[in-house]
C-alpha positions in Angstrom: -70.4 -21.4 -107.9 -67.7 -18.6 -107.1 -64.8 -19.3 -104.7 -64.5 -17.1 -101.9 -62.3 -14.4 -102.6 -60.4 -14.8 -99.9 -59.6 -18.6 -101.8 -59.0 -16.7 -104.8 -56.5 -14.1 -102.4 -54.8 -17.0 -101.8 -54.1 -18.5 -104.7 -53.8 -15.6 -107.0 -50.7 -14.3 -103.7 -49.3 -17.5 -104.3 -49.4 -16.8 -108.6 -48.1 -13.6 -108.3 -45.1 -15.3 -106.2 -44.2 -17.8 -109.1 -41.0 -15.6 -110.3 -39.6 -15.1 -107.1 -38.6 -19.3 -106.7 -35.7 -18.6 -108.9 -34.9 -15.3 -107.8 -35.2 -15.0 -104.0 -38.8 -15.2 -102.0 -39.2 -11.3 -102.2 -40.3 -9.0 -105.2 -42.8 -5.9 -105.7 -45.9 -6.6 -107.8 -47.9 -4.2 -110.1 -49.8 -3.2 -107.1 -48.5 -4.5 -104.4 -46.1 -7.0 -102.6 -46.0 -10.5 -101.7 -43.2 -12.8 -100.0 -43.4 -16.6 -99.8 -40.3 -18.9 -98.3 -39.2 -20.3 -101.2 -35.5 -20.3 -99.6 -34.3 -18.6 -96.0 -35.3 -15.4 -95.4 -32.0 -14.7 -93.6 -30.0 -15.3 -96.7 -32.1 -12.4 -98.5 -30.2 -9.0 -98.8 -33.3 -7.2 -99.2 -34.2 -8.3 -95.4 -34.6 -5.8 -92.4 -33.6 -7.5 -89.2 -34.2 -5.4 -86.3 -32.5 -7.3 -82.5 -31.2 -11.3 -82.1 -34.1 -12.3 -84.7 -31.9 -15.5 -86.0 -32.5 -17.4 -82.6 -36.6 -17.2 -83.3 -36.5 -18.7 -87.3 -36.1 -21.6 -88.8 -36.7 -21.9 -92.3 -38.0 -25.3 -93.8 -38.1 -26.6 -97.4 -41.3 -28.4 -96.7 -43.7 -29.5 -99.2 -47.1 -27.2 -99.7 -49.5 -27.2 -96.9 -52.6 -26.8 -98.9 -53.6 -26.5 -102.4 -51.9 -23.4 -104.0 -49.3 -23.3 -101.9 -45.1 -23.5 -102.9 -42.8 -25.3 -101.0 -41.0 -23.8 -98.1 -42.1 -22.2 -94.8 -40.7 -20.3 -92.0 -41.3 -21.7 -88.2 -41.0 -18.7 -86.0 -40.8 -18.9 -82.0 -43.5 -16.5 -80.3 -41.5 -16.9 -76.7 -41.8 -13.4 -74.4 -38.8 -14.3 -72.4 -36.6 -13.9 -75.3 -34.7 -10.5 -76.4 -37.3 -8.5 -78.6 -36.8 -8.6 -82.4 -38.0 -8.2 -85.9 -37.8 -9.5 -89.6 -39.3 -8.0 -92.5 -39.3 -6.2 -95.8 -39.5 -2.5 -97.0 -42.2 -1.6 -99.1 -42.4 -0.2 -102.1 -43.3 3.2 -101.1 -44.6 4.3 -97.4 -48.0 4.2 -96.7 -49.5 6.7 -94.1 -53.1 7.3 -92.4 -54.7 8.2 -95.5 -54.0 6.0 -97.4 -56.5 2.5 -98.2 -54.5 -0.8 -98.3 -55.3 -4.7 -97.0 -51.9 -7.0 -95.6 -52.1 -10.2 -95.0 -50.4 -13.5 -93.6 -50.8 -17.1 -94.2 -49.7 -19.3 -91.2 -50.3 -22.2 -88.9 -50.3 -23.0 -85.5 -48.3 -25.2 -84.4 -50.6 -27.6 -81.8 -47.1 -29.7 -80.7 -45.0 -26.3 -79.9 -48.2 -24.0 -78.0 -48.0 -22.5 -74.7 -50.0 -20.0 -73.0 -49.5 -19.5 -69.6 -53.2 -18.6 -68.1 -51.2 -16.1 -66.0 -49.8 -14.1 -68.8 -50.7 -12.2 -71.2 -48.7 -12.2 -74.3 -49.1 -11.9 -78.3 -48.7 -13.6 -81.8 -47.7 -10.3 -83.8 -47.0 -9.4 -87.9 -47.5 -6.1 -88.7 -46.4 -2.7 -90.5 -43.9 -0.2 -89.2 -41.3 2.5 -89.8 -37.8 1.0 -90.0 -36.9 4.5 -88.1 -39.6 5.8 -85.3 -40.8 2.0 -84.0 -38.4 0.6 -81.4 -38.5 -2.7 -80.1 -39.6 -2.0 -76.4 -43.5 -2.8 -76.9 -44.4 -3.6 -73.5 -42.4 -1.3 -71.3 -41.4 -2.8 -68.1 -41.5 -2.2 -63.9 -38.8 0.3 -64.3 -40.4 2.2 -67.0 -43.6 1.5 -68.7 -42.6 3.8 -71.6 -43.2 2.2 -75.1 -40.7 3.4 -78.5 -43.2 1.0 -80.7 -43.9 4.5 -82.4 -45.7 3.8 -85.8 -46.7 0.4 -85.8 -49.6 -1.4 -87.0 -50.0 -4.8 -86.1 -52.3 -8.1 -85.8 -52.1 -9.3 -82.3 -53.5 -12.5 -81.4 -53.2 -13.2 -77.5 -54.0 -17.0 -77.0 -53.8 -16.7 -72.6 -57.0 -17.5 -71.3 -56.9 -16.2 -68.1 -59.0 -15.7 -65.0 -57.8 -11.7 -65.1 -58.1 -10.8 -68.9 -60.4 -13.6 -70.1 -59.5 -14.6 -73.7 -58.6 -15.9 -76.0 -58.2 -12.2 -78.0 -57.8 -11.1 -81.6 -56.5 -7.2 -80.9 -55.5 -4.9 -83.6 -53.1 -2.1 -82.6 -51.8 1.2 -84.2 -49.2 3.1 -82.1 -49.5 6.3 -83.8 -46.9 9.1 -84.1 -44.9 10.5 -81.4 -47.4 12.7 -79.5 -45.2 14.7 -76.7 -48.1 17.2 -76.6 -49.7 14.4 -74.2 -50.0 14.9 -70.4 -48.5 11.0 -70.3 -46.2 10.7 -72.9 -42.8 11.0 -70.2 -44.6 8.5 -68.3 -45.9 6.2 -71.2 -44.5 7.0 -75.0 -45.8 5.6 -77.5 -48.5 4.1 -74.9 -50.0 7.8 -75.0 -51.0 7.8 -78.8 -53.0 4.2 -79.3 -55.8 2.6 -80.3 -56.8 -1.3 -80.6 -59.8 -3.3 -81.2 -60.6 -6.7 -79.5 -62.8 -10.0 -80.7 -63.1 -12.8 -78.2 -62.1 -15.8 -80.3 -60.2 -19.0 -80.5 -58.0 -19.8 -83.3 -57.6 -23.9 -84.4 -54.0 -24.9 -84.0 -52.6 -27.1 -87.1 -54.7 -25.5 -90.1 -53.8 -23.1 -92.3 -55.1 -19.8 -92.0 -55.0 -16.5 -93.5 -55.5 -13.3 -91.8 -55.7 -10.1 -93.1 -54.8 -6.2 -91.7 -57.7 -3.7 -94.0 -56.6 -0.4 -93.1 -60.0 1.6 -94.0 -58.6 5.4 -93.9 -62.5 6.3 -95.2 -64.0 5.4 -92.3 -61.2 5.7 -90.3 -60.9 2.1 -89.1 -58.6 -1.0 -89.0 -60.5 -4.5 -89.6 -58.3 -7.5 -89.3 -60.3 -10.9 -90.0 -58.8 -14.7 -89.9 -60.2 -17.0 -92.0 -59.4 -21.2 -92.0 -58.3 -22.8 -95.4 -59.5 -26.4 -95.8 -57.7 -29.4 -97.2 -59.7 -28.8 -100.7 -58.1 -25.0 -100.7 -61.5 -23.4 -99.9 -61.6 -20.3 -97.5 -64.2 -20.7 -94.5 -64.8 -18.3 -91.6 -64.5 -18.5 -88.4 -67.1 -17.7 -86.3 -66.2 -14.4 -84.4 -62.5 -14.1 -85.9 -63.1 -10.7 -86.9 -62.4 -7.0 -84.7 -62.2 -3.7 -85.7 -60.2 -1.0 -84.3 -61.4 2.1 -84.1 -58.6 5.2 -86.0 -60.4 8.1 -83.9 -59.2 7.0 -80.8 -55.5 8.1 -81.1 -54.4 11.5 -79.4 -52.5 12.1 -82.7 -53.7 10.7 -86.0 -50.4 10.4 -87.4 -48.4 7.5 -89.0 -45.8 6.4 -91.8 -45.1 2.5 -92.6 -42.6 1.1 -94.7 -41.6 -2.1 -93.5 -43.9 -5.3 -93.7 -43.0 -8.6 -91.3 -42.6 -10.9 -88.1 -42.4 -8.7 -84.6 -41.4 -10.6 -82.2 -41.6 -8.7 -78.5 -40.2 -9.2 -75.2 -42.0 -9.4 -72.0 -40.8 -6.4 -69.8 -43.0 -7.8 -66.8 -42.4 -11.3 -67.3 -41.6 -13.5 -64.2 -40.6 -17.0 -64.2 -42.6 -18.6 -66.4 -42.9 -17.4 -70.6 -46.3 -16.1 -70.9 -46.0 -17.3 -74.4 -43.7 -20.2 -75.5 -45.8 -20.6 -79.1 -44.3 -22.1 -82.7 -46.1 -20.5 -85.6 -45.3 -21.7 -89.3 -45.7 -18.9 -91.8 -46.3 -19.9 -95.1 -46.5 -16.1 -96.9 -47.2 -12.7 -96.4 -48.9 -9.8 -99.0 -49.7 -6.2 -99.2 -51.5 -4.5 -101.8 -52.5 -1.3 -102.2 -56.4 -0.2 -102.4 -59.5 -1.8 -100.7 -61.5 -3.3 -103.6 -65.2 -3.9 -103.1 -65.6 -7.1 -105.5 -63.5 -10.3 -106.1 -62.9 -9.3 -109.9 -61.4 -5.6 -108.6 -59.5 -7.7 -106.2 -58.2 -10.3 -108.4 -57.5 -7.4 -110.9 -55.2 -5.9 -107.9 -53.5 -9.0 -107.5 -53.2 -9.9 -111.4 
């Protein structure tokens, strides 16, 4: 019988990662890039840190959480009340709207550390960006509802279950490029060049999951799919843990990305109470290059 390939994903991200647990936790493969926590992320000059990120982390020198796994994780705090920030790591070359690629992350929700305030409405984010156009004011706020997330594609996962938005929601999003030819861009920025997707959908806290960002420039689509790995290291879905977001919706189909990682926003219309208040233990992230059709092209990618 075959293993799923997203088992094989898993395992063959965590091969390819075998060098870098004397060298550091980052490194570019043949076609592509993968980073586990092997030791603190913070302590890696390669690093981009973008606002107060060192307040969110905490690395840990844990033992595996499934088979296939290396020791060390990083637990990262998803609070909205907290000054907006970012970690991550530049890729090997910039990737843009034609081009085909899949990222991933492997993480876990924490059960003992998970709030979501029924009255918010607030995000679990990784994602792609450029280190230069995307800003770190997502959300906008009462003042001004202007976004400067320019070029950013990311995996959203809004836990709230509220009696205004409904939820739980898995939401890709892709802020395109700068588009100052629309009629809102003074009033909204990079609000007035974006698309998302939506999948109503509750992820289990406390297993280990894998999620992955397919940016599908020949049909002009993101899919982003999370999938639960079991104590034996098989990959099962999850019922409905799947959206796609459709590329044709933005007013200027536009982007370059260079920077995979963690963003972590800020609520601009937060009130008293964190919409989010959510620990999240990331166990690895990946991006490869290409969109192969079978697990032996894939495994070939990641080999």
């Amino acid at each position: 019988m075959h293993r799923s390939v997203f088992h094989r994903l898993c395992i063959a991200v965590c091969l390819l990662a075998l060098p870098l647990l004397a060298h550091g936790q980052v490194a570019p493969a043949p076609s592509g890039w993968v980073a586990l926590f092997a030791s603190d992320p913070l302590a890696d000059p390669a690093v981009v840190i973008d606002g107060p990120v060192a307040e969110r982390l905490s690395w840990q020198a844990d033992i595996p959480a499934f088979p296939g796994d290396r020791p060390g994780s990083l637990a990262v705090l998803y609070r909205s009340d907290l000054p907006a920030s970012r970690l991550g790591w530049r890729l090997p070359e910039t990737v843009d709207e034609s081009t085909e690629f899949v990222a991933g992350a492997v993480f876990v929700l924490d059960g003992e550390h998970f709030e979501a305030d029924p009255f918010g409405f607030f995000q679990i984010s990784w994602g792609l960006w450029n280190e230069r156009r995307t800003g770190l004011e997502r959300t906008g706020n009462f003042d001004d509802p202007a976004a400067d997330t320019f070029e950013l594609l990311e995996f959203d996962y809004f836990p709230n279950i509220s009696p205004y938005f409904g939820g739980p929601w898995l939401s890709p999003t892709t802020f395109g490029a700068a588009n100052p030819d629309s009629p809102v861009f003074d009033t909204l920025g990079a609000f007035a060049n974006l698309t998302f997707g939506s999948a109503l959908v509750e992820l289990p806290l406390d297993t280990p999951l894998i999620a992955t960002i397919e940016h599908r420039a020949g049909i002009d689509a993101v899919t982003v799919r999370v999938l639960r790995i079991t104590p034996e290291g098989k990959v099962e879905a999850i019922e409905g843990a799947e959206a796609v977001e459709p590329l044709a919706w933005l007013t200027r189909r536009e982007y370059g990305l260079d920077t995979l990682g963690l963003t972590l926003w800020h609520d601009g219309y937060g009130g008293s109470t964190p919409a989010l208040d959510a620990r999240v233990i990331f166990h690895g992230l990946f991006f490869l290059e290409g969109l192969p059709s079978t697990p032996e092209e894939l495994l070939d990618a990641l080999y």
